[in-house]
N, C-alpha and C positions, 0 to 999 in steps of 0.2 A: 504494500500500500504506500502511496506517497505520501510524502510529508507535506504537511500543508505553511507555504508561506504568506506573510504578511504584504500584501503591496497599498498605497496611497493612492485614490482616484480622483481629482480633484478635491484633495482634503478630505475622503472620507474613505480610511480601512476596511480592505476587504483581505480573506481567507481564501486559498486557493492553492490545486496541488503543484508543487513545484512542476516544472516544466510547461504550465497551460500558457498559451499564447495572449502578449496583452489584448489584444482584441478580442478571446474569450472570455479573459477578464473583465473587460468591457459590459461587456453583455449579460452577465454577472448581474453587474454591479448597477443595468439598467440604462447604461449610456449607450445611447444608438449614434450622435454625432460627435464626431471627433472631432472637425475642422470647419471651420467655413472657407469656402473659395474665395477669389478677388471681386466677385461680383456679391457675396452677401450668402450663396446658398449655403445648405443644408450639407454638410458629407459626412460619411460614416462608411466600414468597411464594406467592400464588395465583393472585389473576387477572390479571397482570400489568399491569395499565394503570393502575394508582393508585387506581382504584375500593376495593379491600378493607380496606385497613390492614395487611393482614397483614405487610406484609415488612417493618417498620417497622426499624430499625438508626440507633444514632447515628454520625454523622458529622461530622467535623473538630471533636467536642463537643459539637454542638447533635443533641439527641435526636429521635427519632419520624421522621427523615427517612422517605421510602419508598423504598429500593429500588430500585421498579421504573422510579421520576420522572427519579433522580439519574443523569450519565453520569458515569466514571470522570475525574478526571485527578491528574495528576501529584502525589506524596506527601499524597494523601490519605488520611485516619485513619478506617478501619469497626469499630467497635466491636457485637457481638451481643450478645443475653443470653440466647444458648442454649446 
């Protein structure tokens, strides 16, 4: 069984097994948009596999991460901008 770590989602702790992907984390935790584009809309993961950009969310401060690339661990910082 995995251990379960601790990650930050916009200020609020969530529990999750080590290795899940932050954008499972995400979804988790309720968060469907991750970013908004240059024009104002709405984005949140799509294709899953790093191909789209869409899920892009900063992490431990370095921006544009994706999402779907990154796996969870221990006290790390997700910041959205949706």
């Amino acid at each position: 069984m995995p251990r379960l770590v601790t990650v930050k989602i916009d200020g609020i702790e969530i529990r999750v097994p080590s290795g899940t992907s932050v954008a499972a984390a995400l979804a988790l935790a309720g968060k469907q948009i991750t970013h908004r584009s240059v024009t104002g809309q709405q984005r949140g993961p799509f294709c899953g596999i790093g191909v789209c950009l869409a899920c892009r969310v900063t992490i431990n401060g370095q921006p544009g991460c994706r999402s779907c690339k990154v796996s969870c661990q221990e006290g790390m910082e997700v910041i959205t901008d949706g």
